[in-house]
C-alpha positions as CSV (number, residue, x, y, z in Angstrom):
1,X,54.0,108.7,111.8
2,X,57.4,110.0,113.0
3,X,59.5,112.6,111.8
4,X,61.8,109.6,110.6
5,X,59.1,108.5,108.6
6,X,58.8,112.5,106.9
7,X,60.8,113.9,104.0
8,X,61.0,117.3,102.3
9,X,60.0,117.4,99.3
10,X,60.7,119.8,96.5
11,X,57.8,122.7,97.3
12,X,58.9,122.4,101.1
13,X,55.6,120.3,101.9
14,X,55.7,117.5,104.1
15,X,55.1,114.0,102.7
16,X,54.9,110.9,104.4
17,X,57.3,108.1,103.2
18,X,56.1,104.9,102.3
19,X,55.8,102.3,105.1
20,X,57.4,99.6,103.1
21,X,60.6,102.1,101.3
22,X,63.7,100.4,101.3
23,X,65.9,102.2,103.3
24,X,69.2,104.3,101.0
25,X,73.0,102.5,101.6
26,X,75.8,104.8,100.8
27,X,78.6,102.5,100.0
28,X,82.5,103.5,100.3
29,X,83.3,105.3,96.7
30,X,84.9,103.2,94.1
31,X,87.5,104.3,91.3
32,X,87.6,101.4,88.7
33,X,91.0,101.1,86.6
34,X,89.2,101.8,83.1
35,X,87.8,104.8,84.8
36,X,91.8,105.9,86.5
37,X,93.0,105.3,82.7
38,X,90.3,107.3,81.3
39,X,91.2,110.0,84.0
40,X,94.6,109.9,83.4
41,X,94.8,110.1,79.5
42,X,92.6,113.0,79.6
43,X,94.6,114.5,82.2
44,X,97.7,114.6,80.2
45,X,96.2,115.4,76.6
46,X,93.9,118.1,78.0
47,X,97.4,120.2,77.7
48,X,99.2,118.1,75.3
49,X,102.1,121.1,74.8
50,X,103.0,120.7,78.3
51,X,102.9,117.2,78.7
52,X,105.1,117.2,75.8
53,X,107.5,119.1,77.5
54,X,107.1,117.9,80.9
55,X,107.9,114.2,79.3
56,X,110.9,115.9,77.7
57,X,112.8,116.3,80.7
58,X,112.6,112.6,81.4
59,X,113.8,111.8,77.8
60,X,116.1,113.8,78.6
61,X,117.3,112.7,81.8
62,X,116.6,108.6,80.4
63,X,118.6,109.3,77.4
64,X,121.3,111.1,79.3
65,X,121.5,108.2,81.3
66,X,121.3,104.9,78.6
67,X,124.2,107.4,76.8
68,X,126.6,108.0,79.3
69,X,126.6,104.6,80.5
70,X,126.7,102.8,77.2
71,X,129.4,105.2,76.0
72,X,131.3,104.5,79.2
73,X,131.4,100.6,78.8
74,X,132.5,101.6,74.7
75,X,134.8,103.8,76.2
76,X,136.0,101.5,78.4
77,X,136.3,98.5,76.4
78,X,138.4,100.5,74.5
79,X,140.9,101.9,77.4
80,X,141.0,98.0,78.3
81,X,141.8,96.6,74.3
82,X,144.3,99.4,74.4
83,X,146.0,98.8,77.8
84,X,145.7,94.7,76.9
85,X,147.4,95.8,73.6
86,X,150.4,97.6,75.0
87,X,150.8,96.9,78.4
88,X,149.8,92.8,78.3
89,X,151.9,91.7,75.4
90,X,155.3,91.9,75.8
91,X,157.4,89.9,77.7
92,X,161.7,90.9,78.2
93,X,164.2,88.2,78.3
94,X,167.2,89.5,79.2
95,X,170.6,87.5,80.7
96,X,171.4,87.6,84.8
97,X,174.4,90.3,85.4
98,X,174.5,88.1,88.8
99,X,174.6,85.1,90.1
100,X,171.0,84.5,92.1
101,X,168.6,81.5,93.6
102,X,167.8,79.8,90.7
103,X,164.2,78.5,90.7
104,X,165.4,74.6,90.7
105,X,166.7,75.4,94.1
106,X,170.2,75.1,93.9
107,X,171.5,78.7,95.4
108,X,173.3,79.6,92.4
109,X,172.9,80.2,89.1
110,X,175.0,80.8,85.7
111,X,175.0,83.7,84.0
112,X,173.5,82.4,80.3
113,X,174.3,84.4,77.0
114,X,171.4,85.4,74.7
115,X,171.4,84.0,71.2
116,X,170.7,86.4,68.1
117,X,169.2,83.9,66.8
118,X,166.1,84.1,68.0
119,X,163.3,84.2,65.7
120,X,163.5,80.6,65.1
121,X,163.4,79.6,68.6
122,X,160.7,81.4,69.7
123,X,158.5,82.3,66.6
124,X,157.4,78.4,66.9
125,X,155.6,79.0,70.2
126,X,151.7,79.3,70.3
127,X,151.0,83.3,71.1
128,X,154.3,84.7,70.0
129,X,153.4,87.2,67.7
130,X,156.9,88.8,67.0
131,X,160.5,88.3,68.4
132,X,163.5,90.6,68.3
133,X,167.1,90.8,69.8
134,X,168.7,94.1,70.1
135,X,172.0,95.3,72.0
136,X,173.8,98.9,72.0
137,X,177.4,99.2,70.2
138,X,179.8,100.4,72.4
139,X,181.9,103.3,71.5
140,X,180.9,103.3,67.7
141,X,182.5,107.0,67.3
142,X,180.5,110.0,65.6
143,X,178.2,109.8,63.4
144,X,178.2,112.4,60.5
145,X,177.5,112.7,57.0
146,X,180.5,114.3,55.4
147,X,183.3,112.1,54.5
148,X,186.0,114.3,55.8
149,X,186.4,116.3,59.2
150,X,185.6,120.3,58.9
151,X,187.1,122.2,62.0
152,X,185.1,124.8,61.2
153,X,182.0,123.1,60.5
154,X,180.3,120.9,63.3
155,X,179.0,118.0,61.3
156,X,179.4,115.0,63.5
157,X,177.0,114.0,66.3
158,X,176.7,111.6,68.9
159,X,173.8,109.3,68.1
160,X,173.1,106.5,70.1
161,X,173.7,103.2,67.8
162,X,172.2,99.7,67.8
163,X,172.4,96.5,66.6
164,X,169.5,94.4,65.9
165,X,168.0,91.1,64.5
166,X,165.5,90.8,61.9
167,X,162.4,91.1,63.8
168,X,163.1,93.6,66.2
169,X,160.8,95.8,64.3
170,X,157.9,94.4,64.5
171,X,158.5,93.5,68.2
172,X,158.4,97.1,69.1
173,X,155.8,97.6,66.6
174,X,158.2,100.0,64.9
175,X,156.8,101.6,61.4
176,X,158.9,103.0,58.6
177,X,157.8,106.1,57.4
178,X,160.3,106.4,54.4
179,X,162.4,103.0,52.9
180,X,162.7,99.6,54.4
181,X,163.8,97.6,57.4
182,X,167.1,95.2,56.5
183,X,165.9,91.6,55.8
184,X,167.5,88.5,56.5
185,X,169.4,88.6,53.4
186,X,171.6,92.2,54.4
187,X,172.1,90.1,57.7
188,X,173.6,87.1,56.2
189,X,175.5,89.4,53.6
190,X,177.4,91.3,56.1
191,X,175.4,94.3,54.2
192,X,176.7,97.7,55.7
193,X,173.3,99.2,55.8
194,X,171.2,101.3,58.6
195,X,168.2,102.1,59.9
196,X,167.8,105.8,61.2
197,X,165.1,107.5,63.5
198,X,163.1,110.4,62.3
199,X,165.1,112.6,64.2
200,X,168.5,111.5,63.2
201,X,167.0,112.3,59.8
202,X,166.1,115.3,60.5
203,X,169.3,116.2,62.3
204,X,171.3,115.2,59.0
205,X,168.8,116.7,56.4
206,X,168.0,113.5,54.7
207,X,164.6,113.2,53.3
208,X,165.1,111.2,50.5
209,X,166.4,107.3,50.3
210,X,166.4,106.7,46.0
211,X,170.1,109.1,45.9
212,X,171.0,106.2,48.7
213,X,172.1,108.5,51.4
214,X,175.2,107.5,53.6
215,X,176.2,108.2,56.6
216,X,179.7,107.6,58.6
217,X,179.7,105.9,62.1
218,X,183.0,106.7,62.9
219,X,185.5,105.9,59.5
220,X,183.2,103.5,58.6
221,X,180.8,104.2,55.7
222,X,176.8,103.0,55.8
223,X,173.8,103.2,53.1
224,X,170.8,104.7,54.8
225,X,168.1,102.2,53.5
226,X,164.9,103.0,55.8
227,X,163.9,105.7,58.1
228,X,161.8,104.6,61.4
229,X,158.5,106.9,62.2
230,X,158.1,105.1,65.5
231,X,158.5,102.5,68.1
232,X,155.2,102.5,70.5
233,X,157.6,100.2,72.9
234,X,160.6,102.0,72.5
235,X,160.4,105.4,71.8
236,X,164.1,105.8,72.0
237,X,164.8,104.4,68.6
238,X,163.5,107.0,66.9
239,X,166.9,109.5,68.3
240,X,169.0,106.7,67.3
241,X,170.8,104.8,64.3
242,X,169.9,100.8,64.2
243,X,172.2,98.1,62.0
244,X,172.4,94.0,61.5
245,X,173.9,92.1,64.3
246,X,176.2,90.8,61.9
247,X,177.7,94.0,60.6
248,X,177.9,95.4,64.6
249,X,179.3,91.4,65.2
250,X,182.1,92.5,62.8
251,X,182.9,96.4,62.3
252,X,182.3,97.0,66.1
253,X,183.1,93.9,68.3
254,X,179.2,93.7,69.4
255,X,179.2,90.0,70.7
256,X,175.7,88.6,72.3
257,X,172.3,90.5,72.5
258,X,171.3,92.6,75.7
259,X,167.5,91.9,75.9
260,X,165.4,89.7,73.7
261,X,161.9,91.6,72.8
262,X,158.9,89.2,71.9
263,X,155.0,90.6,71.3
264,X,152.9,88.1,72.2
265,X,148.7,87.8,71.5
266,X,146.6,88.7,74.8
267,X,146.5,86.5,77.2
268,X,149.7,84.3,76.1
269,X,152.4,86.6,78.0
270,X,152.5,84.3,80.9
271,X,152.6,81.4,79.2
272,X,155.5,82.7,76.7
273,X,157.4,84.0,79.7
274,X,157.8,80.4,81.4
275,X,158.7,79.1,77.8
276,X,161.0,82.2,76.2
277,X,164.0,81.0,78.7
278,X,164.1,77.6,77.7
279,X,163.7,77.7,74.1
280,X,166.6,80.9,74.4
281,X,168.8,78.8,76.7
282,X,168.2,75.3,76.9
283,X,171.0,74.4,78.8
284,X,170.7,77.3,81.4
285,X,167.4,78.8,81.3
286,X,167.8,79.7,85.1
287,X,170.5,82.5,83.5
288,X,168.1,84.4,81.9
289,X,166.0,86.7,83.6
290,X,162.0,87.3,82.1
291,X,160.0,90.1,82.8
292,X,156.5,89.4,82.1
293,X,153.4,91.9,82.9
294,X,151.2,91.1,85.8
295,X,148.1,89.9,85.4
296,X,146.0,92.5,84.0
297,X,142.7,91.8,85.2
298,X,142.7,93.7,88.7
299,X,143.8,97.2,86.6
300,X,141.3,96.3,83.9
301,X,138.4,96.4,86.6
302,X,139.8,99.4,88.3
303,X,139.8,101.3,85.1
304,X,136.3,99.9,84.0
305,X,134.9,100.5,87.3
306,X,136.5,104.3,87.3
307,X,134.9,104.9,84.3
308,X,131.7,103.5,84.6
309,X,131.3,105.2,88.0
310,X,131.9,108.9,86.5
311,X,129.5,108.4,83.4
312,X,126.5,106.7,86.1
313,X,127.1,109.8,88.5
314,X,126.3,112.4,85.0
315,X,123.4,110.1,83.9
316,X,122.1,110.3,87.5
317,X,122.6,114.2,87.7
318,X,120.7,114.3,84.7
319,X,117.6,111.9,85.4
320,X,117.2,113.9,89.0
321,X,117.1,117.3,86.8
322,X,113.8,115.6,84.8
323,X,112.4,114.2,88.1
324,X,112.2,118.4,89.3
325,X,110.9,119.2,85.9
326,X,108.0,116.5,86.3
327,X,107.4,117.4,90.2
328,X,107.4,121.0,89.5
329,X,105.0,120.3,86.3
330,X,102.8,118.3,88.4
331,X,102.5,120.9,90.9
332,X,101.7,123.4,89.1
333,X,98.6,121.3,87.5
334,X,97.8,120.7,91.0
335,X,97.1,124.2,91.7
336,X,95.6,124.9,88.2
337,X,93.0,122.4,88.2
338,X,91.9,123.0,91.8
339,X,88.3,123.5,90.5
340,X,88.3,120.1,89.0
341,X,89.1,118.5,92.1
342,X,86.7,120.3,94.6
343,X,84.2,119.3,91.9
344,X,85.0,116.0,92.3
345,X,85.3,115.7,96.1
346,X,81.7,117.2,96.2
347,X,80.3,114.4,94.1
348,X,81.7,111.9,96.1
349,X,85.8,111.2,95.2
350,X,87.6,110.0,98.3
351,X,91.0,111.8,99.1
352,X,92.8,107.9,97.6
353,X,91.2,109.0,94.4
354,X,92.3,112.5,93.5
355,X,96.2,111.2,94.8
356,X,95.8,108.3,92.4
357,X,95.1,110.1,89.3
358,X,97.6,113.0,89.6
359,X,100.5,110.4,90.7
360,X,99.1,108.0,87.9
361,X,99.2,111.2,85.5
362,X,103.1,111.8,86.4
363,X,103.9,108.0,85.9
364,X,102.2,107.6,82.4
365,X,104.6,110.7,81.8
366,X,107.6,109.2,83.3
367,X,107.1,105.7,81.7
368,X,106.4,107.6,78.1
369,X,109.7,109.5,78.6
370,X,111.5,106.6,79.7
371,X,110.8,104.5,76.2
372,X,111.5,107.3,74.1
373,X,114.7,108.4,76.3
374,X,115.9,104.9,76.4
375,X,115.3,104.4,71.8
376,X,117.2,108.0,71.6
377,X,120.0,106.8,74.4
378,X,120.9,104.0,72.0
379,X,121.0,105.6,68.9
380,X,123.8,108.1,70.7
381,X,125.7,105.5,71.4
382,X,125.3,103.7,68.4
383,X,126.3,107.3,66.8
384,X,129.3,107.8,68.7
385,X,130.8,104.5,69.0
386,X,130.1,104.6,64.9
387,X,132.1,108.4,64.3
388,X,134.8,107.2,66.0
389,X,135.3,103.7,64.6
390,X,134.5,101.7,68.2
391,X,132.6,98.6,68.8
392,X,129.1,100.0,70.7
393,X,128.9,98.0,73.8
394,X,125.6,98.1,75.7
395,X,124.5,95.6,78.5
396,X,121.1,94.4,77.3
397,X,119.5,95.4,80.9
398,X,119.9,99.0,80.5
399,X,117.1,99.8,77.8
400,X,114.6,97.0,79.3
401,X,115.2,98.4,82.5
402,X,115.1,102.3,81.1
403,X,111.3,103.1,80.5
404,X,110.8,101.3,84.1
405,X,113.2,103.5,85.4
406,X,111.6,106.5,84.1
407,X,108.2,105.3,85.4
408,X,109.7,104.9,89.0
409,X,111.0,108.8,88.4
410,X,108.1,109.9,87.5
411,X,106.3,107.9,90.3
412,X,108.7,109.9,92.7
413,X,107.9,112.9,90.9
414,X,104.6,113.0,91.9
415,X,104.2,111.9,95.0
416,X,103.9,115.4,96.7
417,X,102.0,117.5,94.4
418,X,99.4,114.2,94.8
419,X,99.8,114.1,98.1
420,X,99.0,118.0,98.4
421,X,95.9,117.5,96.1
422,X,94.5,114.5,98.0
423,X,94.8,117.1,101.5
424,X,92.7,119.8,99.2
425,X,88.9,119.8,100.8
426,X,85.9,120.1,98.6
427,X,84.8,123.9,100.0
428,X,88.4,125.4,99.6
429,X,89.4,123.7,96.3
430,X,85.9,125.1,94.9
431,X,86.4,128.6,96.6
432,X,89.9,128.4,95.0
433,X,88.9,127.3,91.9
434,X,86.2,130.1,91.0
């Protein structure tokens, strides 16, 4: 019998081992995935307070994140409506002061005179929305209230004057705050009435329209009938005093229009501009001169991208501020549960083990964080977009992507305090853990 053949036993005597004993294999430990997600979930509900609010920086950061960037495509779908609403639908006819290249070719072209009549000719395109023509009276004199001249009382001012057609209001989306705008029946009457800006009211003192206030532009006497609040597309107009063609046509020798304004729906004010100079001027279209916007698309991506790129940089900010709360969380378990993991070194967990439950731990935490941050995300958006009356726009990627998101951060998380309890060895982490 050799000493291979001899065992200790219990008492400390000798005792032969059996000739025919199967010799002991010690196999590589093995860490089933029922046993890692029984590990895990009673790792993170053995202190459910702190796994509570080491999740809570991820909903935070998640949320932060799904917010910003669904308010910033609201936001920005907004900033483009608006910018398509002003900016994109107008188009400016106005007649050629010179003679130019004319698009046909020629080297030359006629100077063509704009029509007042306009809102027939071009309210029968597809995309016009409104049409107006409008021209400054020369030299229409003073403008004052009192029916006689006071030397010693400064009643009359200079106030720019205009004469309009009938839809000129509405093709500088004008709004009148007190009264009405003249109709097509003062225009074809010759009616001496007038349209006055907020601040010629307020320069004259007149508040009230049912006394029918008058004023004189020069010797020649006008009934106040509206007063204009504003003009979005010319903000001028509301310093100024604004007539019928007809009655400017007659009292003040105003002969053709000096710009033609027509609104048009989104996306029509290229098309309008080619057509606007032939239905004003089918003769000599090549005498009028359009001005149509550019094509918006270029500034609407700059502006979208602009936006988008500021809210993603504040969700980000905010995500990497839960990613230190769960790393420095994690950590800190680490070193409190050092005990635990000596334990389980000594009975045979491999270094892979220990790494896999902590960084498992702060992933379950990170993927928890990322389905509730992503559910509150939406409802702030939803919340917002709702107080101030927008349309919530949300690209459907962003919560389905979200709680993997937040898994990945909290994957990241805990890679080092893992890392640092994988390195612990089984006589140090019990030594640290008494």
């Amino acid at each position: 019998m050799t000493a291979a053949d001899v065992i200790e036993p219990i008492d400390g005597e000798p005792t032969a081992e059996p000739a025919d004993a199967e010799p002991v294999v010690v196999g590589r430990p093995r860490l089933r995935i029922v046993d890692l997600i029984d590990e895990t979930l009673a790792g993170v509900f053995a202190r459910p307070a702190r796994a509570a609010l080491t999740t809570l920086g991820t909903v935070l950061g998640i949320a932060s994140l799904v917010a910003t960037l669904g308010i910033s495509r609201t936001a920005g779908n907004q900033i483009v409506g608006r910018f398509d609403e002003l900016a994109a639908t107008q188009v400016t006819v106005k007649a050629r002061t010179s003679g130019g290249g004319s698009s046909s070719g020629s080297g030359s072209s006629r100077r063509a005179p704009l029509p007042w009549n306009v809102e027939p000719r071009l309210d029968r395109l597809n995309g016009v929305v409104a049409a107006g023509a409008v021209a400054e009276v020369s030299n229409p004199g003073a403008v004052r209230t009192a029916p006689l001249r006071d030397p010693e009382n400064i009643t009359e001012q200079l106030v720019p004057v205009y004469a309009s057609s009938v839809g000129f209001l509405d093709s500088v989306r004008g709004q009148i705050v007190n009264g009405r705008w003249f109709d097509q029946g003062h225009v074809d009457r010759v009616d001496r009435v007038v349209i006055i800006g907020t601040d010629v009211a307020d320069q004259f003192g007149i508040s009230r329209l049912d006394t029918q206030p008058g004023i004189f532009i020069g010797d020649e006497l006008f009934t106040v009938i509206g007063i204009l609040s504003e003009a979005p597309r010319d903000e001028g107009l509301v310093g100024s005093i604004i007539l019928p063609y007809t009655v400017a046509q007659e009292r003040f020798n105003t002969t053709t229009p000096e710009r033609v304004v027509i609104e048009t729906d989104i996306g029509a004010a290229q098309l309008i501009a080619e057509q606007a100079a032939v239905a004003l001027s089918p003769n000599a279209p090549e005498g009028l001169n359009v001005t149509a916007p550019r094509d918006p698309k270029r500034t609407k991506d700059a502006v979208q991208s602009d936006v988008n790129q500021l809210f993603l940089l504040l969700g980000l900010i905010s995500l990497v501020v839960g990613a230190i709360g769960i790393a420095n969380v994690t950590l800190v378990t680490v070193m409190e549960r050092t005990g635990e993991i000596g334990l389980r070194r000594a009975l045979g967990a491999a270094r892979r083990h220990i790494g896999l439950q902590f960084l498992a731990e702060s992933t379950a935490m990170g993927l928890v964080g990322g389905i509730i941050g992503a559910s509150v995300g939406i409802l702030v958006v939803v919340a917002v977009a709702g107080s101030r009356q927008w349309t919530p726009v949300l690209d459907v990627w962003l919560p389905l992507a979200a709680p993997f998101a937040g898994a990945l951060v909290g994957l990241i998380a805990g890679l080092y305090p893992s890392i640092r309890a994988a390195r612990m060895e089984p006589v140090d982490a019990l030594r640290s853990g008494t």
